[in-house]
KENU-408456 format. One record per residue (C-alpha): residue number from 1; residue in three letters; x, y, z. Coordinates in Angstrom, 2 decimals, padded with zeros to 5 digits. Example, Ala and Ser with C-alpha at 12.3 -4.5 7.8 and 13.67 -1.06 7.14 Angstrom:
2
{pt 1 "ALA" {012.30 -004.50 007.80}}
{pt 2 "SER" {013.67 -001.06 007.14}}
END
This chain:
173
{pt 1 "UNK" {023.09 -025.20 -020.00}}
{pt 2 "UNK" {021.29 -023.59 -017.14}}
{pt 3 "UNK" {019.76 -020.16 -017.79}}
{pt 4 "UNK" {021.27 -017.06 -015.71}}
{pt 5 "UNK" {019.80 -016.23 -012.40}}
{pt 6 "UNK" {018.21 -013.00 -012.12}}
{pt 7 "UNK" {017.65 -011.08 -009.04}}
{pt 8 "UNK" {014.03 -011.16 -007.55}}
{pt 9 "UNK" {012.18 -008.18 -007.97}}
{pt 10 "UNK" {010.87 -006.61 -004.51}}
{pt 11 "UNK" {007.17 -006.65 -005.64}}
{pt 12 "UNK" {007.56 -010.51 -006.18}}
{pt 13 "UNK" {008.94 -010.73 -002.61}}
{pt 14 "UNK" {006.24 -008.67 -001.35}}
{pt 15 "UNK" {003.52 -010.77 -002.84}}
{pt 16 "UNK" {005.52 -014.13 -001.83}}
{pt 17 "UNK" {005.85 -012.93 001.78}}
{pt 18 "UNK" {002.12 -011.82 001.83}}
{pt 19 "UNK" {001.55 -015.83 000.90}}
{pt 20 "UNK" {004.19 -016.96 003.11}}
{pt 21 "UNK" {002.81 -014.99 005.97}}
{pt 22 "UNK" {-001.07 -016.14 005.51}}
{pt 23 "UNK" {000.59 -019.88 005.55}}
{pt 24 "UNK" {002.46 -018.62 008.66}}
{pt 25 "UNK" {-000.12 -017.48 010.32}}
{pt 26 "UNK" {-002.46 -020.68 009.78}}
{pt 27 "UNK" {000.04 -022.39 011.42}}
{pt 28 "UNK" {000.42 -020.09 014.48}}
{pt 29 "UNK" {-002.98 -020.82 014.46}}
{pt 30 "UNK" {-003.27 -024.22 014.35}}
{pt 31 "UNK" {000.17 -023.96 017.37}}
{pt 32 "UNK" {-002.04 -022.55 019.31}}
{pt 33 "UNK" {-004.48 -023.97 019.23}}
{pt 34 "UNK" {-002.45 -027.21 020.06}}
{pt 35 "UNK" {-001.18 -025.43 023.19}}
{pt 36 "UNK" {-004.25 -024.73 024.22}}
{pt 37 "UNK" {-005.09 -028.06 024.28}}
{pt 38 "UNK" {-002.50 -029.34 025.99}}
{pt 39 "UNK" {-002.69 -026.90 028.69}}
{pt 40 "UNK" {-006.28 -027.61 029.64}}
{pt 41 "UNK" {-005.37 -031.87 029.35}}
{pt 42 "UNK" {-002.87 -031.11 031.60}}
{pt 43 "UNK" {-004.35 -028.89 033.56}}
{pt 44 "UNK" {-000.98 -026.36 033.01}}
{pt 45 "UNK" {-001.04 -022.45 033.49}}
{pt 46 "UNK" {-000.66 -020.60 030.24}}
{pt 47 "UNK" {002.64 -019.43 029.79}}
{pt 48 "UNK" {003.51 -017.14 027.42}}
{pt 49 "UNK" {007.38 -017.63 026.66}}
{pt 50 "UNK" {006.46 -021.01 026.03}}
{pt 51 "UNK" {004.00 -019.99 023.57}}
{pt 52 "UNK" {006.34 -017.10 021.87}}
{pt 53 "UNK" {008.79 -020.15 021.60}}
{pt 54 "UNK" {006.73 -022.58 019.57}}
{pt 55 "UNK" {005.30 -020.15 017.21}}
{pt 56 "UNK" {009.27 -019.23 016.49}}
{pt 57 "UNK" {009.95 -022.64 015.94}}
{pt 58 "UNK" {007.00 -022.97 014.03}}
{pt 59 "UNK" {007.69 -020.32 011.53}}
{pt 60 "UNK" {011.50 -022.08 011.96}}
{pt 61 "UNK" {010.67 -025.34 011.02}}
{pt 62 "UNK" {007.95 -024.13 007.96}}
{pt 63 "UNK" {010.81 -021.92 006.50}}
{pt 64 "UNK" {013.68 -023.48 007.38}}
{pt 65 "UNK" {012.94 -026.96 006.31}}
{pt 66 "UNK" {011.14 -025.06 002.74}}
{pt 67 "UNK" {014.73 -023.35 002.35}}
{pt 68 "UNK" {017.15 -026.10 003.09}}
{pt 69 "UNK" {014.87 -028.65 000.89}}
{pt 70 "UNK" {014.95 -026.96 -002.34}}
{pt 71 "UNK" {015.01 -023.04 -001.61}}
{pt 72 "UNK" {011.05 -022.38 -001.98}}
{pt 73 "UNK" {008.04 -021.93 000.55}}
{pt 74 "UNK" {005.17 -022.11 -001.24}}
{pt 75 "UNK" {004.26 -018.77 -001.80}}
{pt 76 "UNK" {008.07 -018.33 -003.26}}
{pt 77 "UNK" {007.37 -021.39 -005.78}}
{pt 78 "UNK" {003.96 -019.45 -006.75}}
{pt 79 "UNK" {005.96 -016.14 -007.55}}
{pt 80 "UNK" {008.49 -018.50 -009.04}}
{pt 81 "UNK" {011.17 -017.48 -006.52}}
{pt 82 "UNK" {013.98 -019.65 -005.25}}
{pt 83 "UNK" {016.55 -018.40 -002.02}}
{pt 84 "UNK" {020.13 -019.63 -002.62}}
{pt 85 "UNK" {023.19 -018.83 -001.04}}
{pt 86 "UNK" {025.59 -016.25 -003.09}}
{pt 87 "UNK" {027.84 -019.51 -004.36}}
{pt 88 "UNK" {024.62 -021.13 -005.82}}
{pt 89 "UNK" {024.38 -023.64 -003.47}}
{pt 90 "UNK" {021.06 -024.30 -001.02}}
{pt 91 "UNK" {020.72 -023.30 002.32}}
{pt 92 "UNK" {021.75 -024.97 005.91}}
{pt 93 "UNK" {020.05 -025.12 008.29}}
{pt 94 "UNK" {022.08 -022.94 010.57}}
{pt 95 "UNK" {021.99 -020.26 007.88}}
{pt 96 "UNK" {018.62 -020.95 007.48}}
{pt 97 "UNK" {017.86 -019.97 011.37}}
{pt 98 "UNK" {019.88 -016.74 011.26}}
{pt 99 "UNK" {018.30 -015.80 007.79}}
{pt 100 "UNK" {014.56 -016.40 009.38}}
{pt 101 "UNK" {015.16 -015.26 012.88}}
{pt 102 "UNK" {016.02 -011.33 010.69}}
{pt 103 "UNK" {013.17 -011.11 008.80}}
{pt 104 "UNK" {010.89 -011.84 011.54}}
{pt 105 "UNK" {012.28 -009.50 013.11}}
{pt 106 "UNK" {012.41 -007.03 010.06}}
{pt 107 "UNK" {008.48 -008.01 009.30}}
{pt 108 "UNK" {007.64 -007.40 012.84}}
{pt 109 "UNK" {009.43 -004.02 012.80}}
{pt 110 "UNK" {007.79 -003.35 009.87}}
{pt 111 "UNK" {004.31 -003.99 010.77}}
{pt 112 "UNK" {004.74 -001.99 013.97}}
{pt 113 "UNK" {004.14 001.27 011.51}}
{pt 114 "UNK" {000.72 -000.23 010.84}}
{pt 115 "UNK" {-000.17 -001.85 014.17}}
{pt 116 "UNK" {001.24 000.82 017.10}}
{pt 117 "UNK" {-000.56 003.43 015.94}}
{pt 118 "UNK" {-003.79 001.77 015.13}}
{pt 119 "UNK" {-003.52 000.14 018.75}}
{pt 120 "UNK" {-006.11 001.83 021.58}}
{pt 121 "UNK" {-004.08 003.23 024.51}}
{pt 122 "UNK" {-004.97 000.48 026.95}}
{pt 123 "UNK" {-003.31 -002.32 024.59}}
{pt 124 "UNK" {-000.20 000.03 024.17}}
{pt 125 "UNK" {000.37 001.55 028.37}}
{pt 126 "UNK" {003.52 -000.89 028.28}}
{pt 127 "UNK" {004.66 001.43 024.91}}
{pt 128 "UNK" {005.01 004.70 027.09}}
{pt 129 "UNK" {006.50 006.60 023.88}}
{pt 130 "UNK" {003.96 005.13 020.97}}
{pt 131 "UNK" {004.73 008.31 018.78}}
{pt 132 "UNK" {008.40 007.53 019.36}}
{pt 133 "UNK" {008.21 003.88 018.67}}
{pt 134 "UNK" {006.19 004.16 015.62}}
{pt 135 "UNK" {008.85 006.88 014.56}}
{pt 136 "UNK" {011.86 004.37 014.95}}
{pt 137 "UNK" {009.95 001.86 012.95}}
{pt 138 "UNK" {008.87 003.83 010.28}}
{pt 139 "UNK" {012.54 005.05 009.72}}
{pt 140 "UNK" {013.83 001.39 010.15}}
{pt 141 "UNK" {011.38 000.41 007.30}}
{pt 142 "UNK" {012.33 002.94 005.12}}
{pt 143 "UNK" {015.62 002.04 005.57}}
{pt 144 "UNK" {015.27 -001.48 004.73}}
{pt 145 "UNK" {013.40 -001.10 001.48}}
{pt 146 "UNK" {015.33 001.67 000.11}}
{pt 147 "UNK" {018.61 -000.61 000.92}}
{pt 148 "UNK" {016.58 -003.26 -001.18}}
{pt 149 "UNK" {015.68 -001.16 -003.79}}
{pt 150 "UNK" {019.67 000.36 -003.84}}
{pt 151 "UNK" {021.00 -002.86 -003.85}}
{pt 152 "UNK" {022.53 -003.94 -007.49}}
{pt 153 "UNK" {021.03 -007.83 -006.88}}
{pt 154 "UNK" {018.06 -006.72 -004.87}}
{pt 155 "UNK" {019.16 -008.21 -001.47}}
{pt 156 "UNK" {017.45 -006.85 001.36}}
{pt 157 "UNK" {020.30 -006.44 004.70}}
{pt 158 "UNK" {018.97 -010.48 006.23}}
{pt 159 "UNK" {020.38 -011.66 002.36}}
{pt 160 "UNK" {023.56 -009.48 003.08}}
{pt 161 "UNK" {024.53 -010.79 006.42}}
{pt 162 "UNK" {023.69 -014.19 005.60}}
{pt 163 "UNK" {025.27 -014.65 002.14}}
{pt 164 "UNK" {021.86 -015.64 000.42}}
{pt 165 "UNK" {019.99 -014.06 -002.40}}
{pt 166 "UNK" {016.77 -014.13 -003.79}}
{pt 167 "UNK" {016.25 -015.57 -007.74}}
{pt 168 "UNK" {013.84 -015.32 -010.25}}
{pt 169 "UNK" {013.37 -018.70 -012.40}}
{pt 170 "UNK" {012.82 -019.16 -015.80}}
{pt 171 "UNK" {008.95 -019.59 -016.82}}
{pt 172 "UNK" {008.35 -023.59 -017.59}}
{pt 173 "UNK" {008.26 -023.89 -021.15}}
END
């Protein structure tokens, strides 16, 4: 008999995303660097989009394949976290794409609160209303955690629209 499944508390989230998103970042890192090296072997012109698109599928491939293949990343097997759809089951990969595709997005709304206002001018002339922006994003992140925080199995709106929630496991005996 399988013990019941409890929702994940938002402070484990937190400190499993904060994990998640130092892993994430090493591999931007090390995506970067790659493409850096291939555009000076090649002799090719940096190009941005290109770049925006493998760190995406970067991040895609870490989470997805983490989700799909048991429902952990590591920092969510540290926390002792596990992502399952709402029928129990594990993830596909097309749910899998939508679910990560939202909370980037979320996280990078989110961390414009902190970053657009600690920004100097010059890096921010292509955010004419800064004030405004960091406004918007503020209020979207309040949003978001208080919809966590209301929500009677602790799904934040990503878990919602894709039919997944977040677990807490049993400790290990």
């Amino acid at each position: 008999m399988t013990a019941p499944a409890f929702p994940a508390s938002p402070w484990r989230r937190l400190a499993a995303a904060c994990y998640d998103g130092l892993l994430l970042l090493a591999l931007w890192m090390v995506t970067l660097l790659a493409s850096l090296f291939v555009h000076s072997l090649f002799g090719l012109a940096r190009n941005d989009h290109a770049n925006s698109l493998c760190l995406f599928l970067t991040g895609l491939a870490f989470f997805g394949w983490s989700w799909t293949h048991g429902g952990q990343t590591l920092g969510m097997r540290s926390w002792r976290l596990r992502l399952l759809r709402e029928d129990g089951l594990p993830l596909r990969w097309p749910v899998a794409a939508v679910r990560y595709t939202l909370m980037l997005a979320s996280w990078l709304i989110a961390l414009g609160v902190l970053m657009l206002p600690a920004l100097p001018a010059t890096v921010t002339a292509t955010v004419p209303y800064r004030v405004e922006a960091t406004g918007a994003c503020a209020a979207y992140t309040f949003i978001a955690v208080a919809f966590l925080l209301l929500d009677g199995r602790r799904r934040a709106f990503y878990d919602r629209l894709t039919s997944t929630e977040m677990v807490l496991l049993p400790r290990l005996a």
